[in-house]
Phi, psi and omega in degrees: 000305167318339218255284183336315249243310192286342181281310149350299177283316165335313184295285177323302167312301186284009169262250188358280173319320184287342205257348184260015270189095162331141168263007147315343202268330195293318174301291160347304175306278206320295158005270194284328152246355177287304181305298168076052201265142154294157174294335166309318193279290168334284184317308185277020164306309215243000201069027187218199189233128158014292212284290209318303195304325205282304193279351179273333152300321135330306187302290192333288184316304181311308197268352169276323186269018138302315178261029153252338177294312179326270187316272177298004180260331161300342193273348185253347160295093199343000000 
């Protein structure tokens, strides 16, 4: 119940953190895991080349799970 409970609040932060996400950065996301588009398709989508989308998703990914890192360690503070 505790393991369900921290993916849960997990679930939540990233619902938070994505609406805080430029929404270019957000089109990107959706693209790629709502959508489930290749990276290819991303790239002429977006204008941009393979190698960008591939570090640029490296980012995305890097600042979400800051701000969920973020986001539970104030939740944890007296």
């Amino acid at each position: 119940d505790r393991r369900a409970d921290e993916l849960n609040r997990r679930a939540e932060l990233l619902r938070h953190c994505l609406k805080k996400l430029p929404e270019r950065h957000r089109a990107i996301v959706v693209w790629r895991y709502y959508d489930e588009c290749e990276v290819e398709t991303i790239a002429q989508k977006s204008d941009r080349s393979v190698v960008a989308v591939y570090r640029l998703l490296s980012r995305i990914r890097e600042a979400l799970n800051d701000c969920i890192s973020r986001q539970l360690a104030a939740s944890r503070m007296p």
